[in-house]
PyMOL Python script that loads the backbone (N, CA, C, O; Angstrom):
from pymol import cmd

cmd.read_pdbstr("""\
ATOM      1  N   UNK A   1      26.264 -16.823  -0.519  1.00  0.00           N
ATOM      2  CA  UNK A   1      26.123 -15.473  -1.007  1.00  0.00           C
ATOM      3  C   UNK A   1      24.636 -15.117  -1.003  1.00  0.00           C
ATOM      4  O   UNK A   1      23.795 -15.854  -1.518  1.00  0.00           O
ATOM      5  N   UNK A   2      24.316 -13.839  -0.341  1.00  0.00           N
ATOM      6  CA  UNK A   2      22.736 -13.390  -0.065  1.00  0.00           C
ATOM      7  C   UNK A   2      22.538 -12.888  -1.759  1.00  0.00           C
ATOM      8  O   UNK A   2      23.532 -12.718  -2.466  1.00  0.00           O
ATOM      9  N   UNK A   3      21.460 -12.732  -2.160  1.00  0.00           N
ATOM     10  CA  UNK A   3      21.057 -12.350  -2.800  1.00  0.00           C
ATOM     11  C   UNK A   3      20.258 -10.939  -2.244  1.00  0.00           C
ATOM     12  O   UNK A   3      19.691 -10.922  -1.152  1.00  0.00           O
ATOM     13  N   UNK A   4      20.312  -9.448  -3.407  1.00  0.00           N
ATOM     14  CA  UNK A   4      19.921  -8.537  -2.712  1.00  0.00           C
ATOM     15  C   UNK A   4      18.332  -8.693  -3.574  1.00  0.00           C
ATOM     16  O   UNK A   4      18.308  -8.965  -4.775  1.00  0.00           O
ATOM     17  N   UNK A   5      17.139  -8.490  -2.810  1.00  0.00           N
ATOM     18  CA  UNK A   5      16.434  -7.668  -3.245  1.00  0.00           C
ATOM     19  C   UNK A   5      16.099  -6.149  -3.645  1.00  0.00           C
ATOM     20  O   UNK A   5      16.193  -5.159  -2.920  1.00  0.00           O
ATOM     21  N   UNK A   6      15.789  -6.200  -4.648  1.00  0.00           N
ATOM     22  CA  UNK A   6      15.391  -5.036  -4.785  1.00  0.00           C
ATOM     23  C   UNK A   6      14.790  -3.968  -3.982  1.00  0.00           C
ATOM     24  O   UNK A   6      13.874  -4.462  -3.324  1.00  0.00           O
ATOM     25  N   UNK A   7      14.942  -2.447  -3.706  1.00  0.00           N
ATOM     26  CA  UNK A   7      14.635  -1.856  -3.247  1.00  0.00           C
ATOM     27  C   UNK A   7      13.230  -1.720  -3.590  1.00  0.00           C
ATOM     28  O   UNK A   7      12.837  -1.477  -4.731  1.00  0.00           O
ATOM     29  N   UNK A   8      11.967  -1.993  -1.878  1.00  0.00           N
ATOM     30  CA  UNK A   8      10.607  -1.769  -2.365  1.00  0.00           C
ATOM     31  C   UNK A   8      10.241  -0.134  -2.503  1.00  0.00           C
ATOM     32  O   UNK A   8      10.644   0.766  -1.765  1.00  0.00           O
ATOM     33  N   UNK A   9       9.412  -0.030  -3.598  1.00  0.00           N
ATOM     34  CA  UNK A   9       8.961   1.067  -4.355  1.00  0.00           C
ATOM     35  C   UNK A   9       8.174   1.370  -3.147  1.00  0.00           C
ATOM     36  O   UNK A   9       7.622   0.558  -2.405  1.00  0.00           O
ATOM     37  N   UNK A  10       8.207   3.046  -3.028  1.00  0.00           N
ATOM     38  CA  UNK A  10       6.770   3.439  -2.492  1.00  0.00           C
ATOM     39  C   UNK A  10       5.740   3.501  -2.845  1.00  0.00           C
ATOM     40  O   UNK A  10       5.649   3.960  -3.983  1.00  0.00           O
ATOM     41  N   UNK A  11       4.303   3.084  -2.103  1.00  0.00           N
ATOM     42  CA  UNK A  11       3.034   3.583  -2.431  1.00  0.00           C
ATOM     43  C   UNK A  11       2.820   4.436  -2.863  1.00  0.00           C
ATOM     44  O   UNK A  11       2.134   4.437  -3.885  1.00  0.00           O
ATOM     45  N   UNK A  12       3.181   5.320  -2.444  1.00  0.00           N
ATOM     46  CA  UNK A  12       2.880   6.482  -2.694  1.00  0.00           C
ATOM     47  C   UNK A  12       3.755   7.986  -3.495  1.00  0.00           C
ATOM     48  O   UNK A  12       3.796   9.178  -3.189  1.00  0.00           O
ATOM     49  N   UNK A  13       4.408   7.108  -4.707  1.00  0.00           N
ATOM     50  CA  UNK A  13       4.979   7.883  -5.377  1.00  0.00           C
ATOM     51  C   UNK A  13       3.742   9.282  -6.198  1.00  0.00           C
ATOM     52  O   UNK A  13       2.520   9.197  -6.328  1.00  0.00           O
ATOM     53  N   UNK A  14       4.549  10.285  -6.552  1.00  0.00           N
ATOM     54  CA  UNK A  14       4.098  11.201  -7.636  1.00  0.00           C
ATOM     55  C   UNK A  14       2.866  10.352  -8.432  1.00  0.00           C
ATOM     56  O   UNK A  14       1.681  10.670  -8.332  1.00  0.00           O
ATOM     57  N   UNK A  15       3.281   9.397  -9.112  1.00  0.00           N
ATOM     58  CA  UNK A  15       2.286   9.059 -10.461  1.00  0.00           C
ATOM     59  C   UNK A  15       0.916   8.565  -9.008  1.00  0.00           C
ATOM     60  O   UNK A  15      -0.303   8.735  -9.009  1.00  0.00           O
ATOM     61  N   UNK A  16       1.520   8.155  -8.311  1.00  0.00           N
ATOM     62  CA  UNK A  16       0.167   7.094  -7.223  1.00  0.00           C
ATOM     63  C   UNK A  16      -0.123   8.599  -6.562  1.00  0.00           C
ATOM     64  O   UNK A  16      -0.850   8.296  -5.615  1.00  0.00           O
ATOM     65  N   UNK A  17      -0.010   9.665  -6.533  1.00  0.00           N
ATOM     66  CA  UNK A  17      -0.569  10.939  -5.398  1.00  0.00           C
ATOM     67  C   UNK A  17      -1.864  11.234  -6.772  1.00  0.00           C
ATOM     68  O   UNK A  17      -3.093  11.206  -6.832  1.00  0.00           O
ATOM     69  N   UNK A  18      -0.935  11.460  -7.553  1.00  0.00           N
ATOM     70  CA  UNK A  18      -2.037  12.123  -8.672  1.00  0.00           C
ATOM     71  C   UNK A  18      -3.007  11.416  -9.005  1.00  0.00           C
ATOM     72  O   UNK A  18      -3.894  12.185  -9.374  1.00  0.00           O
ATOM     73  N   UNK A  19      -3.401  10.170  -9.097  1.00  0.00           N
ATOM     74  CA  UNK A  19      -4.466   9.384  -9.193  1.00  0.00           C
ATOM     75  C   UNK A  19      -5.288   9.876  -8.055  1.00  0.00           C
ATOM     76  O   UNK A  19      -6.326  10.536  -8.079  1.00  0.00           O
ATOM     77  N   UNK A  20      -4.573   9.392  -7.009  1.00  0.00           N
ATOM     78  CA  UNK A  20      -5.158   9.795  -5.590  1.00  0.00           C
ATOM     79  C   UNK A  20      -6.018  10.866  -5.560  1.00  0.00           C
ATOM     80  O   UNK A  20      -7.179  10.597  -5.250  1.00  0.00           O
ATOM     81  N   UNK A  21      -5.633  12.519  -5.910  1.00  0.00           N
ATOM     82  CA  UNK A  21      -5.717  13.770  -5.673  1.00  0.00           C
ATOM     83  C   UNK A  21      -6.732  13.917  -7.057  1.00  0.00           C
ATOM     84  O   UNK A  21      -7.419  14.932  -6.946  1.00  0.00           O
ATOM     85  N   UNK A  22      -7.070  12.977  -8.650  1.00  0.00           N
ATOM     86  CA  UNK A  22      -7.885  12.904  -9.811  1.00  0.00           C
ATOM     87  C   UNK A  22      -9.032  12.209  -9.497  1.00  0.00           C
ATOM     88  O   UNK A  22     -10.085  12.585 -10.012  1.00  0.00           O
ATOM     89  N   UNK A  23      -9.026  10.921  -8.474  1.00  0.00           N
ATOM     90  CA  UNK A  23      -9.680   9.986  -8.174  1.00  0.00           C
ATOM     91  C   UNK A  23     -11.508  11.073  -7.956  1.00  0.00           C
ATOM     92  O   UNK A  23     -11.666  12.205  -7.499  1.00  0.00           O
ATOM     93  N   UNK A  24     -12.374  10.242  -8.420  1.00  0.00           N
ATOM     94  CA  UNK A  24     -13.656  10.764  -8.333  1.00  0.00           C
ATOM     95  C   UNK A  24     -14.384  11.089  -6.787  1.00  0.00           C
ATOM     96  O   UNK A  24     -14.169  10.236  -5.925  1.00  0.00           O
ATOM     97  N   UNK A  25     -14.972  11.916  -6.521  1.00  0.00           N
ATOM     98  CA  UNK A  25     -15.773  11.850  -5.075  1.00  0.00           C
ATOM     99  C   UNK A  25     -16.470  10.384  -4.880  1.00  0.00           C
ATOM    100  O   UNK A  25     -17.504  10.043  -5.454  1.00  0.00           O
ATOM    101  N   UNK A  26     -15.630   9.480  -3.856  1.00  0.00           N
ATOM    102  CA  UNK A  26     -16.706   8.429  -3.286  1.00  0.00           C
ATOM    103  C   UNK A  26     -15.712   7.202  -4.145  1.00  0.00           C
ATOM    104  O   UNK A  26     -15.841   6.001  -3.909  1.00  0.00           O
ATOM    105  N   UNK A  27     -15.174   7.504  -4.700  1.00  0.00           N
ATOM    106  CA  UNK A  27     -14.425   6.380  -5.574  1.00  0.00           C
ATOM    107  C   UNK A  27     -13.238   6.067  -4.538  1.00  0.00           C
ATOM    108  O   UNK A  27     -12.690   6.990  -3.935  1.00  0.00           O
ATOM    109  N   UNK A  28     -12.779   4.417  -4.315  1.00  0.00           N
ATOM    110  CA  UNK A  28     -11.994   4.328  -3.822  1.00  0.00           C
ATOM    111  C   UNK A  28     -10.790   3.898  -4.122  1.00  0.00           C
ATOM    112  O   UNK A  28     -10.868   3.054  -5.015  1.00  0.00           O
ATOM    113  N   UNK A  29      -9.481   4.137  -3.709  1.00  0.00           N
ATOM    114  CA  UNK A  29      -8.095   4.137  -4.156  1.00  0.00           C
ATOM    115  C   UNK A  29      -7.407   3.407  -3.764  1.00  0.00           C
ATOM    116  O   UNK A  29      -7.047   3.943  -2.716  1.00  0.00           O
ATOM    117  N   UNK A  30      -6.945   2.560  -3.827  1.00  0.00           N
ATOM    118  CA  UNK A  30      -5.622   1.403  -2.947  1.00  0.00           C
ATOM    119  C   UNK A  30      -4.028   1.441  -3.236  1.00  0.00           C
ATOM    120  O   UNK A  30      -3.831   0.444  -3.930  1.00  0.00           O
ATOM    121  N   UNK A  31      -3.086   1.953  -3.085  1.00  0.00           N
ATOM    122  CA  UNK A  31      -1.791   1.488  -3.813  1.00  0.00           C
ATOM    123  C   UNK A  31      -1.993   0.602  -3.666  1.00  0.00           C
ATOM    124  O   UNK A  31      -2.524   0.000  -4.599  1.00  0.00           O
ATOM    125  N   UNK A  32      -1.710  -0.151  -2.347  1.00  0.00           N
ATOM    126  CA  UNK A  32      -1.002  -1.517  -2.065  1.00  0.00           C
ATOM    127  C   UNK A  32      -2.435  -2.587  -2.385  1.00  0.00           C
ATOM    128  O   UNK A  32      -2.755  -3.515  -1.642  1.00  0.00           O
ATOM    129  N   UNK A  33      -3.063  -2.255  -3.472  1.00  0.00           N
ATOM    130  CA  UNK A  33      -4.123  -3.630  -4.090  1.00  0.00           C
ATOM    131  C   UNK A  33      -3.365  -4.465  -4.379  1.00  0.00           C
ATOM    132  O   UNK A  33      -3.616  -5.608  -3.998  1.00  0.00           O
ATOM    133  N   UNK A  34      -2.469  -4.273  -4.959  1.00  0.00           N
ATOM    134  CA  UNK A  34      -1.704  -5.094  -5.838  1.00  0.00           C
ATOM    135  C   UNK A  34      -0.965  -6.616  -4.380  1.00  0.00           C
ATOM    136  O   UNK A  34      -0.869  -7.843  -4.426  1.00  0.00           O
ATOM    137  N   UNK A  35      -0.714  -5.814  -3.584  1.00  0.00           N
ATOM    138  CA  UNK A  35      -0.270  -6.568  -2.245  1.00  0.00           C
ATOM    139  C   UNK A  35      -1.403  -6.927  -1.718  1.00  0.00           C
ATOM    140  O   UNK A  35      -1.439  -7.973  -1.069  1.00  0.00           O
ATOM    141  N   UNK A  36      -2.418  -6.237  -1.866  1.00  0.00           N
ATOM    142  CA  UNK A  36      -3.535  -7.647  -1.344  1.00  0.00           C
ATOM    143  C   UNK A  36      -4.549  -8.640  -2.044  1.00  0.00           C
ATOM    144  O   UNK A  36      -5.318  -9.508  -1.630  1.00  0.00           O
ATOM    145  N   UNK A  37      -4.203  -8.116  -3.329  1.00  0.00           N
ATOM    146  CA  UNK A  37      -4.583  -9.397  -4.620  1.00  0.00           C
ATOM    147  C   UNK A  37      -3.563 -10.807  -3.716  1.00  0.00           C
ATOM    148  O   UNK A  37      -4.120 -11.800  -3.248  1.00  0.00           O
ATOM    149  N   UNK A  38      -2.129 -10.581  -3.649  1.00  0.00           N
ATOM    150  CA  UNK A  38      -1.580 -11.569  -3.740  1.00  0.00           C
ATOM    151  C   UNK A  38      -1.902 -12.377  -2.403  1.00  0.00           C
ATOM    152  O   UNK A  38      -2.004 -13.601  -2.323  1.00  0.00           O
ATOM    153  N   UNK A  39      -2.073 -11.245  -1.137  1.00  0.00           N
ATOM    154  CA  UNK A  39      -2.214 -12.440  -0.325  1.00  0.00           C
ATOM    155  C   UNK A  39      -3.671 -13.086  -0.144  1.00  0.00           C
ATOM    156  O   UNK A  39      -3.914 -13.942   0.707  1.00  0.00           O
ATOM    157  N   UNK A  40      -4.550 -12.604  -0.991  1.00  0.00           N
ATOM    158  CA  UNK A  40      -5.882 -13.362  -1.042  1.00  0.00           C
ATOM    159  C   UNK A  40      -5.646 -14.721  -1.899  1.00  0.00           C
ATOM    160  O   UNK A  40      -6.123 -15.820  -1.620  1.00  0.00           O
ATOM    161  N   UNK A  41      -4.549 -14.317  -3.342  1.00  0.00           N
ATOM    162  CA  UNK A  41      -4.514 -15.945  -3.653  1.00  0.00           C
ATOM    163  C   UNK A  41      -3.970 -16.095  -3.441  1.00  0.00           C
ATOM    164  O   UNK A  41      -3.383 -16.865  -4.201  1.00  0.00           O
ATOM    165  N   UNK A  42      -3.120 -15.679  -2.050  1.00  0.00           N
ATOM    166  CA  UNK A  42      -2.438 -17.203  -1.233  1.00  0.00           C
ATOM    167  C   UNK A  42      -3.272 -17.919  -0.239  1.00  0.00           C
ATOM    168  O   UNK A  42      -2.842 -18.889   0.385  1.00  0.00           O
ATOM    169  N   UNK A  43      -4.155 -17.565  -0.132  1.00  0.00           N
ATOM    170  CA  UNK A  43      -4.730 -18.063   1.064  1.00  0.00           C
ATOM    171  C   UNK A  43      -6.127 -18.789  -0.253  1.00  0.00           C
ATOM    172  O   UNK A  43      -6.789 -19.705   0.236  1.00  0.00           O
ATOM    173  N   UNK A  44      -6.357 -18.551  -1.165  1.00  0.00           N
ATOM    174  CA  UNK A  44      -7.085 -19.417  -2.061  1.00  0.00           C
ATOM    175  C   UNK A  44      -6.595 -20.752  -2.568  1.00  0.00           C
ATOM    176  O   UNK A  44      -7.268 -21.724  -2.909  1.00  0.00           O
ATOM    177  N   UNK A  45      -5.021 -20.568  -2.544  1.00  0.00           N
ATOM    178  CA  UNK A  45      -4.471 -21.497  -3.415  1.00  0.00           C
ATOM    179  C   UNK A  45      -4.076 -22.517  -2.070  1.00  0.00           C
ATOM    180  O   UNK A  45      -3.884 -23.717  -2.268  1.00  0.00           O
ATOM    181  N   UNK A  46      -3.969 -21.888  -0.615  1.00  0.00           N
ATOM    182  CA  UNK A  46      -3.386 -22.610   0.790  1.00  0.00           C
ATOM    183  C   UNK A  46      -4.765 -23.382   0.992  1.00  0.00           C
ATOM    184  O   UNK A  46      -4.559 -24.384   1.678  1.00  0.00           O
ATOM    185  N   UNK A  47      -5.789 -23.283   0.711  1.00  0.00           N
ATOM    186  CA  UNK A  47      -7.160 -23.417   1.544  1.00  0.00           C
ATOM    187  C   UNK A  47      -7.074 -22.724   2.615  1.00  0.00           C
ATOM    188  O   UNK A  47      -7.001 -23.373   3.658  1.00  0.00           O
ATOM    189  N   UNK A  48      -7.064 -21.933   2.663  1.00  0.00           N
ATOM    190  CA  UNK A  48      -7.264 -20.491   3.634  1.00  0.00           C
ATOM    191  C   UNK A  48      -6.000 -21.070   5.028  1.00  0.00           C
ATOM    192  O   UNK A  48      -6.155 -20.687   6.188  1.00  0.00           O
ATOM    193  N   UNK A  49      -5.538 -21.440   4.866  1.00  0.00           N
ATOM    194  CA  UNK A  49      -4.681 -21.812   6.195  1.00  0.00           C
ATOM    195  C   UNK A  49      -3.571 -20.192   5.821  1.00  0.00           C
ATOM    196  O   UNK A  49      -2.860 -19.923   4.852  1.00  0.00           O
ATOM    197  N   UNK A  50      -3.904 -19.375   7.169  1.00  0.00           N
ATOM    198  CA  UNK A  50      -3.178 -18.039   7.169  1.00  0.00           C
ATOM    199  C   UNK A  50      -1.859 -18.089   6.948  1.00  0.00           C
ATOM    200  O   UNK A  50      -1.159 -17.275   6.346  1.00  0.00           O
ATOM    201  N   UNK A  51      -1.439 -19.507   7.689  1.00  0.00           N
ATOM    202  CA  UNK A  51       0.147 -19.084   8.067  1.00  0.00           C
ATOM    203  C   UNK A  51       1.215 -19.230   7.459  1.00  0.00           C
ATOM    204  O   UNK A  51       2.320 -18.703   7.579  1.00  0.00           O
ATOM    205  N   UNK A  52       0.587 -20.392   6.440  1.00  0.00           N
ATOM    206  CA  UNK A  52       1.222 -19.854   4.845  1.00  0.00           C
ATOM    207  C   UNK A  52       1.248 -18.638   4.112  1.00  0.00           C
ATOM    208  O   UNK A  52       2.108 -18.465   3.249  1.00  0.00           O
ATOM    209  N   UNK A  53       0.493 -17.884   4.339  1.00  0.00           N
ATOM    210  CA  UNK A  53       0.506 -16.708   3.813  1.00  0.00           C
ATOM    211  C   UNK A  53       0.916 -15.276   4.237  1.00  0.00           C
ATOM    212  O   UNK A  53       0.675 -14.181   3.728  1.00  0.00           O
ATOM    213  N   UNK A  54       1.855 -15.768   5.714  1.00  0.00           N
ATOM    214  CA  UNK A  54       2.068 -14.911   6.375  1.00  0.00           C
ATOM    215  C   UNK A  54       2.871 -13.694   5.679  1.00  0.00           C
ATOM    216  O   UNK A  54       2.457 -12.535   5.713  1.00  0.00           O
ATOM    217  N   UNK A  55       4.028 -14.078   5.064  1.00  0.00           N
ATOM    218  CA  UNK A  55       4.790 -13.330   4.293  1.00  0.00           C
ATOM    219  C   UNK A  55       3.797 -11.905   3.178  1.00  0.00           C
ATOM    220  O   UNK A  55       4.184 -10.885   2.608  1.00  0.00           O
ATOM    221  N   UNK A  56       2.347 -12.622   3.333  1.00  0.00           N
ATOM    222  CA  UNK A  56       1.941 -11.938   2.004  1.00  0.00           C
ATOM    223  C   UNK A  56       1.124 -10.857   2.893  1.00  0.00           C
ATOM    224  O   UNK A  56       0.977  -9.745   2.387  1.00  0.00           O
ATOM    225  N   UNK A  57       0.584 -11.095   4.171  1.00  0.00           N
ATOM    226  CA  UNK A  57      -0.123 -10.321   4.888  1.00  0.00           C
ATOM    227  C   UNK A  57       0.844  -9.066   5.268  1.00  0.00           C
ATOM    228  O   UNK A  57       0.504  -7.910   5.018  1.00  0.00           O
ATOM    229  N   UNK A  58       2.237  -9.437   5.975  1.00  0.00           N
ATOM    230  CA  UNK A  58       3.131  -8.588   6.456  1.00  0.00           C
ATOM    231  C   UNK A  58       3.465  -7.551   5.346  1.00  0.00           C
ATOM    232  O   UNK A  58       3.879  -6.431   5.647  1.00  0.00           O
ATOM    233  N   UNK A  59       3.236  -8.032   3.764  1.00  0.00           N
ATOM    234  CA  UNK A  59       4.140  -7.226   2.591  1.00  0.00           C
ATOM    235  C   UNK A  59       2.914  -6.094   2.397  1.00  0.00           C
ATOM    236  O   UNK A  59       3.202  -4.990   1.937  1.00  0.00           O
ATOM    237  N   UNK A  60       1.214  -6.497   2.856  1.00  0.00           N
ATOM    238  CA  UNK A  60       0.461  -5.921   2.672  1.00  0.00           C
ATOM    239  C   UNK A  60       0.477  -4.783   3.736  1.00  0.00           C
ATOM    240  O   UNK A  60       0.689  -3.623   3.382  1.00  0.00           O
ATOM    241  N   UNK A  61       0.232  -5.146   5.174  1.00  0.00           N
ATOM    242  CA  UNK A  61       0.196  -4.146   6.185  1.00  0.00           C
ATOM    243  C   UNK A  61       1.695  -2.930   6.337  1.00  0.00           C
ATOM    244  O   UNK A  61       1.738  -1.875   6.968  1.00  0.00           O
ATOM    245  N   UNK A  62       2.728  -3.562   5.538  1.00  0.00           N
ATOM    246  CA  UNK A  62       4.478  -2.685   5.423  1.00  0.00           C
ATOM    247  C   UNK A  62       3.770  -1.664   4.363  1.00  0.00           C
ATOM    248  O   UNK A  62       4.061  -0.477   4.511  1.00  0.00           O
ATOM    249  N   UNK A  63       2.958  -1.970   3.413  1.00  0.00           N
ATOM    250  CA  UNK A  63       2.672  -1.372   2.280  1.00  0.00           C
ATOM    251  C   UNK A  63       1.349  -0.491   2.979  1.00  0.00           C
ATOM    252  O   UNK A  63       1.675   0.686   2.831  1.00  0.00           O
ATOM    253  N   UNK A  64       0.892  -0.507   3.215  1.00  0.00           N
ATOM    254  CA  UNK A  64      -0.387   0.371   4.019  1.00  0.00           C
ATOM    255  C   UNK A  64      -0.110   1.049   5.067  1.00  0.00           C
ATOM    256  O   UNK A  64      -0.888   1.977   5.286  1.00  0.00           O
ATOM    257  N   UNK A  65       1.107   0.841   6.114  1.00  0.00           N
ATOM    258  CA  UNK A  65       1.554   1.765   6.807  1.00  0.00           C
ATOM    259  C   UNK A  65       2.434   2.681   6.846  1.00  0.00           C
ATOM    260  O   UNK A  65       2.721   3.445   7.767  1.00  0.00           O
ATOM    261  N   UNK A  66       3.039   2.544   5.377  1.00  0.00           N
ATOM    262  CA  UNK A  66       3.898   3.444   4.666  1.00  0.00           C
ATOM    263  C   UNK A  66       3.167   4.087   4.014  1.00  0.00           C
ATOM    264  O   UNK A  66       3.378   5.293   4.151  1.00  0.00           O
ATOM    265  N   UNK A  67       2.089   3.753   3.099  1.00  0.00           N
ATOM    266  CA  UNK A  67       1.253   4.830   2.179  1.00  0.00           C
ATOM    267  C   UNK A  67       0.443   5.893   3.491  1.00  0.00           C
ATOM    268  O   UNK A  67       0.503   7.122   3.534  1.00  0.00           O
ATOM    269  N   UNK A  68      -0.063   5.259   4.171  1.00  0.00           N
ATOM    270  CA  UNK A  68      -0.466   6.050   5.187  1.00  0.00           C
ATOM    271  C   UNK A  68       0.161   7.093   5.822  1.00  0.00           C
ATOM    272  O   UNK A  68      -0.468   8.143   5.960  1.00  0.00           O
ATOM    273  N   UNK A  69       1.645   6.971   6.366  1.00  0.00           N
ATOM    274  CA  UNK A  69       2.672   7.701   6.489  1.00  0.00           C
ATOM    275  C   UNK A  69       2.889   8.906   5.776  1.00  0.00           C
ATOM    276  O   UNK A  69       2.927  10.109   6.033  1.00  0.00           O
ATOM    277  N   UNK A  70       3.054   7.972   4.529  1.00  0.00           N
ATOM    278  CA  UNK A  70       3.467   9.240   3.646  1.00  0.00           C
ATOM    279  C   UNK A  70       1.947  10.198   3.174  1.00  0.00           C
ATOM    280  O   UNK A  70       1.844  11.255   2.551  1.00  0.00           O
ATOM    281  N   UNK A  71       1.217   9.562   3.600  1.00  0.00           N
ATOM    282  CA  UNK A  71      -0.472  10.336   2.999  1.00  0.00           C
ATOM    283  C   UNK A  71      -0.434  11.502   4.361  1.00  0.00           C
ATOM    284  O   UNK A  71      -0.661  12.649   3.977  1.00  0.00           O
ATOM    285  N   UNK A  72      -0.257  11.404   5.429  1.00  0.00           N
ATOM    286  CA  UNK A  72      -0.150  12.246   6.748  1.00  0.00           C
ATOM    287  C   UNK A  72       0.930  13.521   6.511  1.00  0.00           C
ATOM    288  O   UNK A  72       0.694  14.729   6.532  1.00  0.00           O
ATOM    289  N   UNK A  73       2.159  12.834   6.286  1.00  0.00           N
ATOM    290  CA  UNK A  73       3.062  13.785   5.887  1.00  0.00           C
ATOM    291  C   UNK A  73       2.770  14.909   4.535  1.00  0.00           C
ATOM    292  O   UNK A  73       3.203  16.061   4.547  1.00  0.00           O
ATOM    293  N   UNK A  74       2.134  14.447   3.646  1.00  0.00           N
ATOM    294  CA  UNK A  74       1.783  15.201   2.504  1.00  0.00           C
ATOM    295  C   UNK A  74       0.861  16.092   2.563  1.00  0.00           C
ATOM    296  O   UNK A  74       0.913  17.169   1.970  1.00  0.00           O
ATOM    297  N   UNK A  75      -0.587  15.493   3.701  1.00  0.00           N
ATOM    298  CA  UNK A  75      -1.565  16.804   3.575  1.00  0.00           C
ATOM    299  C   UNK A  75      -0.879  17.590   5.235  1.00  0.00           C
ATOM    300  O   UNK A  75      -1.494  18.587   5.613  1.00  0.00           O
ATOM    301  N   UNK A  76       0.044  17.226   5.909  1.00  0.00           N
ATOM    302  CA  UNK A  76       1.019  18.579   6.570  1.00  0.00           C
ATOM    303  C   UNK A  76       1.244  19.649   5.325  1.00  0.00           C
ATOM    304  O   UNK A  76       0.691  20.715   5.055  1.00  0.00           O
ATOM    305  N   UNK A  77       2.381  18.835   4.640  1.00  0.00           N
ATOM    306  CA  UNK A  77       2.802  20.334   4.233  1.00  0.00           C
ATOM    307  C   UNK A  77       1.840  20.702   3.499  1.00  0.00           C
ATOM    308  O   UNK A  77       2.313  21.719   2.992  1.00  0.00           O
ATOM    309  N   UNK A  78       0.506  20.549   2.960  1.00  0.00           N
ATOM    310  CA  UNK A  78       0.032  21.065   2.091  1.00  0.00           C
ATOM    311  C   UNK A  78      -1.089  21.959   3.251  1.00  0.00           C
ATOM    312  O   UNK A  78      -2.111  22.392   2.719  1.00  0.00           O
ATOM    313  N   UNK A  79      -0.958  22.167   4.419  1.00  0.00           N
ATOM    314  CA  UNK A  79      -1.835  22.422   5.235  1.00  0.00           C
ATOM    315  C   UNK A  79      -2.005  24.013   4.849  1.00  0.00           C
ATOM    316  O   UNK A  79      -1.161  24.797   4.413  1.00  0.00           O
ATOM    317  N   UNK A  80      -3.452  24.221   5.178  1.00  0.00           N
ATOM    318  CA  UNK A  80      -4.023  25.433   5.616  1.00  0.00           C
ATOM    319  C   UNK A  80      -4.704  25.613   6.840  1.00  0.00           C
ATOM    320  O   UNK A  80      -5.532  24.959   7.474  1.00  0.00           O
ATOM    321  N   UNK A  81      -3.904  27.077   7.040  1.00  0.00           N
ATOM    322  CA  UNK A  81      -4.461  27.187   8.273  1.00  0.00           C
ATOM    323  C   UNK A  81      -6.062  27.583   8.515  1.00  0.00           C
ATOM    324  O   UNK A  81      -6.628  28.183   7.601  1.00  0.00           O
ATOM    325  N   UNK A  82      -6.796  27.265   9.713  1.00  0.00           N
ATOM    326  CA  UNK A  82      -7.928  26.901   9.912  1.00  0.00           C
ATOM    327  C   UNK A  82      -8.601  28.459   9.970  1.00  0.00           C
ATOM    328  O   UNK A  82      -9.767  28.633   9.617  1.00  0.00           O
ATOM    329  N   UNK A  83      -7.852  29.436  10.393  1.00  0.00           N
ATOM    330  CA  UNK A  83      -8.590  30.698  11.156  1.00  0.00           C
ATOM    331  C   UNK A  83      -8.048  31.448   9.483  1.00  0.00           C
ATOM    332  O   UNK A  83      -8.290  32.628   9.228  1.00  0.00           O
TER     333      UNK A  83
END
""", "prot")
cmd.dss("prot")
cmd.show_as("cartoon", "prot")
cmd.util.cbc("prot")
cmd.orient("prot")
């Protein structure tokens, strides 16, 4: 019997836009820190051997190309036109 995981949360929910959109000029923002805290101490706790830590790199780059996604899609609709 599989076990289900849980459905992963987006980056880029409501509470994570508004930080985003409050965040100071020059200050920088990460959702997915939290996904790359972990795969740095995996690769601290591996002695840097990557390929143990593969799982933690992939959960990081799934998580950064979705916030990204959804960061593209959001300033669309919020677009103004140029002229």
């Amino acid at each position: 019997m599989a076990t289900k995981e849980p459905p992963e949360e987006s980056p880029w929910d409501p509470k994570t836009s508004q930080k985003f959109e409050n965040k100071r000029p020059g200050e920088y923002f990460d959702p997915c820190q939290e996904a790359s805290a972990r795969s740095m101490k995996c690769l601290h706790r591996n002695a840097n051997n990557k390929e143990m830590c593969n799982d933690y790199f992939q959960a990081y780059r799934d998580c950064k190309k979705q916030w990204m996604a959804e960061r593209k899609e959001a300033k669309l609709k919020n677009a103004k036109p140029w002229f």
